[in-house]
DSSP file (Angstrom, degrees, kcal/mol; ACC not computed):
  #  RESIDUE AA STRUCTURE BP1 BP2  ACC     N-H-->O    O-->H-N    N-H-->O    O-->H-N    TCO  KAPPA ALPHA  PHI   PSI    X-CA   Y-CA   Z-CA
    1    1 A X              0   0    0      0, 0.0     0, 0.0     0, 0.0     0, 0.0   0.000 360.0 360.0 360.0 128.9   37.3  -23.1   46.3
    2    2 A X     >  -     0   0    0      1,-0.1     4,-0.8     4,-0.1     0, 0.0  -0.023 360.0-110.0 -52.3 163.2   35.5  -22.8   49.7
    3    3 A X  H  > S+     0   0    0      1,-0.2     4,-0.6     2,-0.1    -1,-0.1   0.589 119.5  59.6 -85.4 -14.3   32.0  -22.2   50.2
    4    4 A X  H  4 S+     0   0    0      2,-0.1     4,-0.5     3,-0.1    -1,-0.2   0.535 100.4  58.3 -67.7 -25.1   33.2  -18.3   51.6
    5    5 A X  H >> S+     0   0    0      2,-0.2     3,-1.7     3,-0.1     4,-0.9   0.938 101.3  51.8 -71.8 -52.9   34.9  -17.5   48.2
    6    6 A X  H >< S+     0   0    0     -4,-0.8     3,-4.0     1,-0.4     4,-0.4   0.721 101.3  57.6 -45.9 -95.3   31.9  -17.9   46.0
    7    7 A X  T 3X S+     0   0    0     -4,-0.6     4,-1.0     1,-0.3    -1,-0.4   0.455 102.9  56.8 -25.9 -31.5   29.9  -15.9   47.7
    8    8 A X  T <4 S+     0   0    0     -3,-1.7    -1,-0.3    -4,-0.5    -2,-0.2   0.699 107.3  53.0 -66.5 -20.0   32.6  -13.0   47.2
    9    9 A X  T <X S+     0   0    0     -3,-4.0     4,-1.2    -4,-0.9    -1,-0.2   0.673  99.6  51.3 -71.9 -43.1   32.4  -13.4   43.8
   10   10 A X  H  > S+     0   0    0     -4,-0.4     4,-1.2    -5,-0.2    -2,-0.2   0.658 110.3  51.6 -79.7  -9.3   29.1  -13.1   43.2
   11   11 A X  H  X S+     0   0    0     -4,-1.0     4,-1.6    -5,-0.2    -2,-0.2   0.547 113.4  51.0 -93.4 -16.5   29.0   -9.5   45.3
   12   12 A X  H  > S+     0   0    0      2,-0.2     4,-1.7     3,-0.1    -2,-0.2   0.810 113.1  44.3 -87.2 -17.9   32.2   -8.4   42.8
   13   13 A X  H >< S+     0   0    0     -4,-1.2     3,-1.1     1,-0.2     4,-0.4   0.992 111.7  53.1 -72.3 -67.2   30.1   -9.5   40.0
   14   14 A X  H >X S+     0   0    0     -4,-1.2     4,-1.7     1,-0.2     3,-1.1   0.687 106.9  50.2  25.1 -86.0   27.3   -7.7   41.5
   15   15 A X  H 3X S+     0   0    0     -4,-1.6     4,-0.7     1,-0.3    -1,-0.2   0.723 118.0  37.0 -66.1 -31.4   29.3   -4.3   41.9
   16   16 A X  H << S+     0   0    0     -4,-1.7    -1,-0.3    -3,-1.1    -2,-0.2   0.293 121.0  47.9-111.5  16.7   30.5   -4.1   38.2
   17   17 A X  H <> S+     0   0    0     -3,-1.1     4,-0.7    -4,-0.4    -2,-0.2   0.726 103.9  54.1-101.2 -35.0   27.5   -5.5   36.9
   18   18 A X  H >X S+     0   0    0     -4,-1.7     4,-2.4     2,-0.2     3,-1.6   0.930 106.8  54.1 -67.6 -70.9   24.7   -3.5   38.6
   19   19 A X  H >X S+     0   0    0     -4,-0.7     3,-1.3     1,-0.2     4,-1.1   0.922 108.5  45.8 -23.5 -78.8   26.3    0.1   37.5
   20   20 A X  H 34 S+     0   0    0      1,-0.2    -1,-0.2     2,-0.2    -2,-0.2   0.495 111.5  57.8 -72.9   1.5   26.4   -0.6   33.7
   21   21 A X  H <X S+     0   0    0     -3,-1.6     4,-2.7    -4,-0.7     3,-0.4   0.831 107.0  44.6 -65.1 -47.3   22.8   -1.9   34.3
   22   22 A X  H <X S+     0   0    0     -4,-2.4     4,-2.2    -3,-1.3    -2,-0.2   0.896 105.8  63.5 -69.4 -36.3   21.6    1.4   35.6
   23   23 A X  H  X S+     0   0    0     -4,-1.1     4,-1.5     1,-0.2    -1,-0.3   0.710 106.8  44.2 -42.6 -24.3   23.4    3.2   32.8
   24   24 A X  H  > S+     0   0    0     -3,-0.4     4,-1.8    -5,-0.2    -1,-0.2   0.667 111.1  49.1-115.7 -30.1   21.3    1.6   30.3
   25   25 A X  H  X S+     0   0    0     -4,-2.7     4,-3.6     3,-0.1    -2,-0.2   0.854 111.3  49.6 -68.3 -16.4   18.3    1.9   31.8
   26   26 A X  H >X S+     0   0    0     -4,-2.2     3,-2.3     2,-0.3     4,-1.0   0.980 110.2  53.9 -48.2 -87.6   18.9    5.4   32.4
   27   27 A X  H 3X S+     0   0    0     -4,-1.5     4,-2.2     1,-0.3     5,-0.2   0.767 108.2  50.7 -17.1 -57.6   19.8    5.7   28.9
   28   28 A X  H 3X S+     0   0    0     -4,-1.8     4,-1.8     1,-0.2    -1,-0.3   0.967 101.5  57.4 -70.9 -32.5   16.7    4.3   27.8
   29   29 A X  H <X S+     0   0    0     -4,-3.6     4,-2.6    -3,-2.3     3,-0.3   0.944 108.7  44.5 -65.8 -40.7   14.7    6.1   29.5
   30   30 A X  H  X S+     0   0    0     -4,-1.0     4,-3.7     1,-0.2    -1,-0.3   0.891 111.4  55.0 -29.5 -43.2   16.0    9.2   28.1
   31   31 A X  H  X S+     0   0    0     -4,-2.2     4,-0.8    -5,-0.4    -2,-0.2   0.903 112.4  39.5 -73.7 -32.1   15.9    7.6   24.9
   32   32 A X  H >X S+     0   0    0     -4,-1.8     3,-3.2    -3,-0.3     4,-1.8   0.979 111.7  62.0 -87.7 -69.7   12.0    6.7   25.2
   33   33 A X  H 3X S+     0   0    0     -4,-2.6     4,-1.8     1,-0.3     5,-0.2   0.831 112.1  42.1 -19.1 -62.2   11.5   10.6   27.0
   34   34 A X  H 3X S+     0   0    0     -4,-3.7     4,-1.2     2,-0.2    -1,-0.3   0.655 112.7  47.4 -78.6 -10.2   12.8   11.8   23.4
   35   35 A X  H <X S+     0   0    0     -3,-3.2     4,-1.6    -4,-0.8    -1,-0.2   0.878 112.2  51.9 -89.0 -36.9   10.9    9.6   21.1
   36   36 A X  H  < S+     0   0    0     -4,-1.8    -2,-0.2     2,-0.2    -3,-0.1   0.781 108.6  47.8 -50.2 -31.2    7.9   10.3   22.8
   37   37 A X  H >X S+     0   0    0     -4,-1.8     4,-3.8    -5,-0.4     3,-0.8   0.807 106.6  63.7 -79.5 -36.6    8.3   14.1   22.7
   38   38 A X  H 3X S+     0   0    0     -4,-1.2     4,-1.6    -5,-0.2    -2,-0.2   0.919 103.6  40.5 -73.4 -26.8    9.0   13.7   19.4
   39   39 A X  H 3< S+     0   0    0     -4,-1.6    -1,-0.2     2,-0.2    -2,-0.2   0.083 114.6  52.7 -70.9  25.5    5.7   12.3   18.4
   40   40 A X  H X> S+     0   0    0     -3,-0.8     3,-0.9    -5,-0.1     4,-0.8   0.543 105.7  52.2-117.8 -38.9    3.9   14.6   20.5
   41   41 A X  H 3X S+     0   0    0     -4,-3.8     4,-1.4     1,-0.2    -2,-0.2   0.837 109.6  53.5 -83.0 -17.1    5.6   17.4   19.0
   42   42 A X  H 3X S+     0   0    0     -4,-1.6     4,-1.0     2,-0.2    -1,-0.2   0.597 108.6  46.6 -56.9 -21.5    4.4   15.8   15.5
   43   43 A X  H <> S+     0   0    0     -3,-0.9     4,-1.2     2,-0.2    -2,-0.2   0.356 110.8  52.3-106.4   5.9    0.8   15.7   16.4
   44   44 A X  H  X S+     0   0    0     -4,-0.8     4,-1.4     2,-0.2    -2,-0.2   0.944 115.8  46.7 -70.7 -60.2    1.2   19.6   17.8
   45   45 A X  H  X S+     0   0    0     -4,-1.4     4,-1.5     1,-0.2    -2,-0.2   0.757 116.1  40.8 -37.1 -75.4    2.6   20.0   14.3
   46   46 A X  H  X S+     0   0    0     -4,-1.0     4,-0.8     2,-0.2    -1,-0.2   0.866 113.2  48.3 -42.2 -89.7   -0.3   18.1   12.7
   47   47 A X  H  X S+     0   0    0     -4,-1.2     4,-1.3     2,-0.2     5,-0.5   0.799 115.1  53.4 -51.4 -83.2   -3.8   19.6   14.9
   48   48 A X  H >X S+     0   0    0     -4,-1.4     4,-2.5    20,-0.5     3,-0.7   0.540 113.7  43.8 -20.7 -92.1   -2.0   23.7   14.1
   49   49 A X  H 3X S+     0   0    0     -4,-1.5     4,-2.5     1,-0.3    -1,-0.3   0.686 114.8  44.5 -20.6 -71.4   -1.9   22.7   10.4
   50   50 A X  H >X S+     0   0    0     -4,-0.8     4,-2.1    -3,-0.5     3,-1.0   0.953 117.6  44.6 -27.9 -69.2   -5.4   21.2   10.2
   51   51 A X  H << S+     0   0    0     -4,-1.3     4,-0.4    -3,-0.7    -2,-0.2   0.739 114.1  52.6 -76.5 -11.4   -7.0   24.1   12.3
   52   52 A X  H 3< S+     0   0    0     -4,-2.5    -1,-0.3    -5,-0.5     3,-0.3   0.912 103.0  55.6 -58.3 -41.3   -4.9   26.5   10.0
   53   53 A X  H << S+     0   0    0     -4,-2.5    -2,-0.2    -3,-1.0    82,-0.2   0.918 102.9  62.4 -60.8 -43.6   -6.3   24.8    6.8
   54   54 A X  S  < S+     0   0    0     -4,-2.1    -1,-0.3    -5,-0.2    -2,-0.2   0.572  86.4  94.8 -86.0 -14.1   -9.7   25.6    8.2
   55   55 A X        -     0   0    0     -4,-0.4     6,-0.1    -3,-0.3    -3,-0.1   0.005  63.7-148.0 -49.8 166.6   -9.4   29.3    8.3
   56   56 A X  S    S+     0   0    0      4,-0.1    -1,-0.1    37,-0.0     3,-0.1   0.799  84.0  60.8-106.6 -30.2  -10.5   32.2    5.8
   57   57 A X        -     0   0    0      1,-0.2    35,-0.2    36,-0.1    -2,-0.1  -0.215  69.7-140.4-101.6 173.6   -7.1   34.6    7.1
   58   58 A X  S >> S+     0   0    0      3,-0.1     3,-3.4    34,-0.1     4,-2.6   0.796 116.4  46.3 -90.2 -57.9   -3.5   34.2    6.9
   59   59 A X  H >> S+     0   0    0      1,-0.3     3,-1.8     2,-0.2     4,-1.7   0.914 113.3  47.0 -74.3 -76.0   -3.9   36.0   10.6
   60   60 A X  H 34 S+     0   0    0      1,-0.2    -1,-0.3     2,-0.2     4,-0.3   0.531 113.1  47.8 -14.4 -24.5   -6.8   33.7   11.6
   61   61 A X  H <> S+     0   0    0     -3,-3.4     4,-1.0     2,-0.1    -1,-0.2   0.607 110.7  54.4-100.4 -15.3   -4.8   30.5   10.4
   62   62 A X  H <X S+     0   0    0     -4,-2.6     4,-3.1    -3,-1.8    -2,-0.2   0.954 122.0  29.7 -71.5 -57.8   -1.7   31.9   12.4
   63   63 A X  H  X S+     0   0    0     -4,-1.7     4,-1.9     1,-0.2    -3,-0.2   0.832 111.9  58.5 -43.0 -39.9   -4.0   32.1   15.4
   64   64 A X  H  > S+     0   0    0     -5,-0.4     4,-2.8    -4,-0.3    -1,-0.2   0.932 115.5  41.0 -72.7 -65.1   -6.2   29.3   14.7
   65   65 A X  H  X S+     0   0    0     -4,-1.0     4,-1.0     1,-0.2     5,-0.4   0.959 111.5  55.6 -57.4 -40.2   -2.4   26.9   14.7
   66   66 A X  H >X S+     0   0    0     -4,-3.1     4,-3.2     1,-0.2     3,-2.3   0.975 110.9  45.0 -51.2 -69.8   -0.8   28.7   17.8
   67   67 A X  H 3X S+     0   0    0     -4,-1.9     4,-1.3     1,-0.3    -1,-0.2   0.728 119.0  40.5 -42.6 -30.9   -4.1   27.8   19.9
   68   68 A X  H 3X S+     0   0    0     -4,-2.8     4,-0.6     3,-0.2   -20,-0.5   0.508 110.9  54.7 -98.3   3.1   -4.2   24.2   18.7
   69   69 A X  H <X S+     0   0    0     -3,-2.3     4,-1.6    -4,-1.0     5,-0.3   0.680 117.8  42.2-114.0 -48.6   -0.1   23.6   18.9
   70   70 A X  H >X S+     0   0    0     -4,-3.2     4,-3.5    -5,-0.4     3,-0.7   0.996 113.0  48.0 -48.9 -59.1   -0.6   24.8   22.8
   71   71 A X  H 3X S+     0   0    0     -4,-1.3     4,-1.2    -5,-0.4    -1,-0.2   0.740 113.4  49.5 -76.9 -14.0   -3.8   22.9   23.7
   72   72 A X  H 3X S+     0   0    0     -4,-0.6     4,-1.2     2,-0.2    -1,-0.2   0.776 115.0  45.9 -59.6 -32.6   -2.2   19.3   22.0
   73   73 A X  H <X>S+     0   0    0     -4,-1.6     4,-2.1    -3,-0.7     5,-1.9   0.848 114.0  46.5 -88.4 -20.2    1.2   19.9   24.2
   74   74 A X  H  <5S+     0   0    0     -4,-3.5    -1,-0.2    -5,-0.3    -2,-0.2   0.947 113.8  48.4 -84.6 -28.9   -0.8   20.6   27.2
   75   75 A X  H  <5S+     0   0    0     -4,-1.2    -2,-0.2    -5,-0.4    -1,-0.2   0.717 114.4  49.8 -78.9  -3.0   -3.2   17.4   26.5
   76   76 A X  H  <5S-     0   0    0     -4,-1.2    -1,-0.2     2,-0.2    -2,-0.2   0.690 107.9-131.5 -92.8 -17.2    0.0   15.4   26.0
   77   77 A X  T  <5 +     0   0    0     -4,-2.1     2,-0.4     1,-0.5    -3,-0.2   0.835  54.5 146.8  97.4  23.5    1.2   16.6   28.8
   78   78 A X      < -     0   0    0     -5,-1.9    -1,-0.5    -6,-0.2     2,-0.4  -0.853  36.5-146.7-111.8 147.5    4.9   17.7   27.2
   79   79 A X        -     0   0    0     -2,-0.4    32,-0.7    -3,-0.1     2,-0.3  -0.999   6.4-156.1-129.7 108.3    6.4   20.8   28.9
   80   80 A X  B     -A  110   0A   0     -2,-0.4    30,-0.3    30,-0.2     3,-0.1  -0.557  11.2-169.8 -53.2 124.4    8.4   23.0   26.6
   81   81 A X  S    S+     0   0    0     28,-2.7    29,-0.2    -2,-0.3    -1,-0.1   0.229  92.4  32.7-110.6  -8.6   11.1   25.2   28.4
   82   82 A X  S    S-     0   0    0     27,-1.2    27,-0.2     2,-0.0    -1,-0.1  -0.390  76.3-169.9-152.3  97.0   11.2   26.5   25.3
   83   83 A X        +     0   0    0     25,-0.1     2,-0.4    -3,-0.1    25,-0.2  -0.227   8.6 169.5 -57.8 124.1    8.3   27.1   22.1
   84   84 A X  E     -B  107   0A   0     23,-2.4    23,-2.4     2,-0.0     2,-0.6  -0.791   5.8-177.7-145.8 121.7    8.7   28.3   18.3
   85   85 A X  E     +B  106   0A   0     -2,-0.4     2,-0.4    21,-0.2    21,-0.2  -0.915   7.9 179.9-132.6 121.7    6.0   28.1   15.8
   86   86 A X  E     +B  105   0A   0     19,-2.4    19,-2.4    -2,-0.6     2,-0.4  -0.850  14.8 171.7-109.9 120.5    6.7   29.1   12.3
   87   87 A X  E     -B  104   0A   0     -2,-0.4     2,-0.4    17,-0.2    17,-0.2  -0.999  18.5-157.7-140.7 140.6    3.2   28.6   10.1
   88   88 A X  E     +B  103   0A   0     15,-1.2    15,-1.3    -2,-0.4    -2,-0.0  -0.985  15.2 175.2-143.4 127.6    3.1   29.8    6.8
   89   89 A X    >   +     0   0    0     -2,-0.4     3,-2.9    13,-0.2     4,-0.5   0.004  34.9 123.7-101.6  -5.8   -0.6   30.6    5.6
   90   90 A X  G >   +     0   0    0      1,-0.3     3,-0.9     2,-0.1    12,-0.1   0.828  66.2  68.5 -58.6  -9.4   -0.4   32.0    2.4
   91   91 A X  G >  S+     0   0    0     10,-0.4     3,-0.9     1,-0.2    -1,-0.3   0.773  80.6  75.1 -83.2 -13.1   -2.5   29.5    1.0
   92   92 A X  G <  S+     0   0    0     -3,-2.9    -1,-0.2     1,-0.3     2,-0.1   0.872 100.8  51.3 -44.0 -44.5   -5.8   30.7    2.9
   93   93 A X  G <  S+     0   0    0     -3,-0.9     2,-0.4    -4,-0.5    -1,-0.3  -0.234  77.2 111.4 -90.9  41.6   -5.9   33.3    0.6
   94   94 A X  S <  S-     0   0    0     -3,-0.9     3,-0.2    -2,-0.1     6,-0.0  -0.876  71.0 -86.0-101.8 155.5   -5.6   32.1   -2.7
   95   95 A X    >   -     0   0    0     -2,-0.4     3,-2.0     1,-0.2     2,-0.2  -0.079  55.0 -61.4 -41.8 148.1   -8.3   32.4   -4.8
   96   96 A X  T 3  S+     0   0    0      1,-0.2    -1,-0.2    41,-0.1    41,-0.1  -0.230 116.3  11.8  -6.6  82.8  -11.1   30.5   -5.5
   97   97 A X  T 3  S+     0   0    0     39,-1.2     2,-0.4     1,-0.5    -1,-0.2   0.678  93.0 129.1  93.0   7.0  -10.3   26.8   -6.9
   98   98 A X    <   -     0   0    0     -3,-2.0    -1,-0.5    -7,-0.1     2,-0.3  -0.814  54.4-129.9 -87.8 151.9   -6.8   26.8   -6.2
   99   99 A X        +     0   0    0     -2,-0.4     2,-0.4    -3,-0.1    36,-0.1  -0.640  34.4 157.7 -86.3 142.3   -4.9   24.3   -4.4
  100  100 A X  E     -D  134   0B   0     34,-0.6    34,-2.0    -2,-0.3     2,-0.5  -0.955  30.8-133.2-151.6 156.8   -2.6   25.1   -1.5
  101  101 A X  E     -D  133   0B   0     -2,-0.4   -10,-0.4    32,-0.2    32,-0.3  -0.960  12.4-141.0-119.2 147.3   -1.0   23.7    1.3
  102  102 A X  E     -D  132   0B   0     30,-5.8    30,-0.6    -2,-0.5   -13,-0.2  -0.697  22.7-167.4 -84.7 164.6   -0.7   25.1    5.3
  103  103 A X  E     +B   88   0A   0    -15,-1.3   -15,-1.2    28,-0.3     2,-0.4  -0.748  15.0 173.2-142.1 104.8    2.5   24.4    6.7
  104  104 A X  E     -B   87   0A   0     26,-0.2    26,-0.9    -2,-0.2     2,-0.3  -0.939  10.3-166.1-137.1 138.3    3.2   24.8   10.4
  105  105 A X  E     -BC  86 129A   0    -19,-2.4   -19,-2.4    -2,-0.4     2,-0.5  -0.950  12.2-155.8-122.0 141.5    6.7   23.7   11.9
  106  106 A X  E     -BC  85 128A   0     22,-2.0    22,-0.6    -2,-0.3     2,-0.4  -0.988   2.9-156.0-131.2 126.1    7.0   23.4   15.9
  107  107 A X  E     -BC  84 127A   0    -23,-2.4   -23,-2.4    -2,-0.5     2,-0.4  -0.927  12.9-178.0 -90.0 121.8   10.1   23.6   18.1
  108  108 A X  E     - C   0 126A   0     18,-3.1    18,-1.8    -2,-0.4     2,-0.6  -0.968  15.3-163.9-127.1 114.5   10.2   22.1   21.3
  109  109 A X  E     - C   0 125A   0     -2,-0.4   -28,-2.7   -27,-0.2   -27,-1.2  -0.949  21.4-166.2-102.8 136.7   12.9   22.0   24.0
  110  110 A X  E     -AC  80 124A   0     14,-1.3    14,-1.0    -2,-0.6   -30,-0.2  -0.774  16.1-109.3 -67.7 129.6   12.4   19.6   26.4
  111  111 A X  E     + C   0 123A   0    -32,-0.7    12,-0.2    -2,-0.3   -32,-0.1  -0.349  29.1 166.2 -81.8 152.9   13.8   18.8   29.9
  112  112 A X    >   +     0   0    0     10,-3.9     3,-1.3    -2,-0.1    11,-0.1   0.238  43.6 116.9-125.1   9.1   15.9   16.1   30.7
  113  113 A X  T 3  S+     0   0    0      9,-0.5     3,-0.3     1,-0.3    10,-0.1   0.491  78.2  50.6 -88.5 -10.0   16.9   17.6   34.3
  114  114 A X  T 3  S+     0   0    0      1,-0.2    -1,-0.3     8,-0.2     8,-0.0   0.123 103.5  61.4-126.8  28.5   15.1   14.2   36.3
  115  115 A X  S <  S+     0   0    0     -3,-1.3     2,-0.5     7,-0.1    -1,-0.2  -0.457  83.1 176.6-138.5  92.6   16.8   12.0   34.2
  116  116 A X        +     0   0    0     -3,-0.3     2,-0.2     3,-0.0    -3,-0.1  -0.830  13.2 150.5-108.7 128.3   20.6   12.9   35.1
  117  117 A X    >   -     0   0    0     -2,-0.5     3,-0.7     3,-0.4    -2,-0.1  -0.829  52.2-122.3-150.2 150.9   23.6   11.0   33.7
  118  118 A X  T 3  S+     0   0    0     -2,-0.2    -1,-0.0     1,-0.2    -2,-0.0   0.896 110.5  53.6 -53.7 -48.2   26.9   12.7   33.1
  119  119 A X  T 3  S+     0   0    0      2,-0.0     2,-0.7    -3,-0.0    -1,-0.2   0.050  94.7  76.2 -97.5  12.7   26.6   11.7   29.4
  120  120 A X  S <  S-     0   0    0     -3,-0.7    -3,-0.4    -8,-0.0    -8,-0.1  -0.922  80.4-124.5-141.8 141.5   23.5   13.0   28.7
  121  121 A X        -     0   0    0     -2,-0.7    -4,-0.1     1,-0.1     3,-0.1  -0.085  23.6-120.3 -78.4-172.5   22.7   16.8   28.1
  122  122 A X  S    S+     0   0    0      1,-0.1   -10,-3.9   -11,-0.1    -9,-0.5   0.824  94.2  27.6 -84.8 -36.1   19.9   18.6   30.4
  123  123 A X  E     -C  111   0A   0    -12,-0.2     2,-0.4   -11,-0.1   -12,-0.2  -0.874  60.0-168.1-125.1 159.8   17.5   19.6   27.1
  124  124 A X  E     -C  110   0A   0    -14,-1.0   -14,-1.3    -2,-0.2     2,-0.2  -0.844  17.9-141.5-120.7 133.7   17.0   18.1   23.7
  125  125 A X  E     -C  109   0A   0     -2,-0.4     2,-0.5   -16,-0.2   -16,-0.2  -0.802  16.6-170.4-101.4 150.2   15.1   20.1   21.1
  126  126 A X  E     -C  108   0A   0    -18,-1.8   -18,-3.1    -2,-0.2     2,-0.4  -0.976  11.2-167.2-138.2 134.1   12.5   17.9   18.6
  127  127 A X  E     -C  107   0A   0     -2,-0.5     2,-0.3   -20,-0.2   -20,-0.2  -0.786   4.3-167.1-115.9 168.1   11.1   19.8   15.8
  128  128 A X  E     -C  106   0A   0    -22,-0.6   -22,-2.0    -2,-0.4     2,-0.2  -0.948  13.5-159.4-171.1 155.7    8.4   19.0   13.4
  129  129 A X  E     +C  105   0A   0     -2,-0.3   -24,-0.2   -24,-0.2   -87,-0.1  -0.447  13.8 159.7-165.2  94.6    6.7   19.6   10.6
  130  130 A X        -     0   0    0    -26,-0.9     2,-0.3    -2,-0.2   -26,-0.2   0.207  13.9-159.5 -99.8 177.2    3.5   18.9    9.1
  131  131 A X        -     0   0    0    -28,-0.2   -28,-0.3     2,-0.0     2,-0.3  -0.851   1.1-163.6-157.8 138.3    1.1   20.3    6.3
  132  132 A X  E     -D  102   0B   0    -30,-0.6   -30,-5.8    -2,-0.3     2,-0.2  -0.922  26.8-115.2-138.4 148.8   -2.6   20.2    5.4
  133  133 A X  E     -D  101   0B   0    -32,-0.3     2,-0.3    -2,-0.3   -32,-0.2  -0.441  21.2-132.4 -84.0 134.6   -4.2   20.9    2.3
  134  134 A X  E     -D  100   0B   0    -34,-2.0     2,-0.9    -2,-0.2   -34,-0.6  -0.681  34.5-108.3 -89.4 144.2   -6.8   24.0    1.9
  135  135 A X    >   -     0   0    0     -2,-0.3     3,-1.6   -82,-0.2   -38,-0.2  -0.694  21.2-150.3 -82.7 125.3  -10.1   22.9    0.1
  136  136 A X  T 3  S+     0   0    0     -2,-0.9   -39,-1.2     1,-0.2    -1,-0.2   0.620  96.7  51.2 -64.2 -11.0   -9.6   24.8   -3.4
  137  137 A X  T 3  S+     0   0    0    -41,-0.1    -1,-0.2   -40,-0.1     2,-0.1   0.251  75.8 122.1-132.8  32.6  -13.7   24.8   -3.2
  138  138 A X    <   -     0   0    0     -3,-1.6   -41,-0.1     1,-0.1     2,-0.0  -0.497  64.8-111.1 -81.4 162.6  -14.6   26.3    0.3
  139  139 A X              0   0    0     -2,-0.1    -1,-0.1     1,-0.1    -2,-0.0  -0.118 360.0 360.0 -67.6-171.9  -16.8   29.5    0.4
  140  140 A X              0   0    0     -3,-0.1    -1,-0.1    -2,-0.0    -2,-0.1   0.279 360.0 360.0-119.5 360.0  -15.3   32.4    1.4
């Protein structure tokens, strides 16, 4: 082989190696974009619950979780194109010296639109869903 060949070889190698490199980082980066959103959208999940448990109302612990499930996704810095938060409270109101749990689940769709691959769709949705215990022995 001439010293002119090689080199032609190592620019076809190049061309069909270089592509299925960028696919896979692509790929990962998606892939990291969605594991991250899901643990952001677990610690929305989480802070709602908490600041639910700590309420006296069903309608105060609904409030109380909406405000803390916003202000975690805006201090992580995750952008929603789309929100749903299902919190069920009943346990604020139980009596005196029962045990209960809060439970607030968040849906999040997420862009994918500046990481664009043929194979990969534009949004992913990550749910989550956490729970915190009411104290059976707060005042009222």
């Amino acid at each position: 082989m001439r010293r002119d060949e090689r080199g032609l070889a190592v620019s076809v190698e190049a061309a069909v190696v270089l592509p299925a490199l960028v696919l896979f980082i692509a790929l990962l980066l998606s892939l990291a974009r969605y594991a991250l959103a899901e643990q952001d959208v677990g610690s929305a999940a989480a802070a709602g619950a908490r600041a639910a448990s700590l309420e006296r109302s069903t309608a105060g612990a609904r409030e109380a979780a909406n405000a803390a499930v916003g202000q975690n996704l805006s201090e992580h810095n995750v952008t929603c194109l789309e929100t749903s938060l299902r919190v069920d409270a009943a346990a604020v109101s139980r009596p005196l010296g029962e045990r209960g749990n809060v439970t607030v689940l968040v849906g999040c769709r997420v862009s994918l639109a500046d990481i664009s691959l043929p194979f990969i769709p534009g949004s992913v949705s990550v749910t989550a869903e956490r729970s915190s215990p009411v104290d059976p022995l707060r005042g009222r």
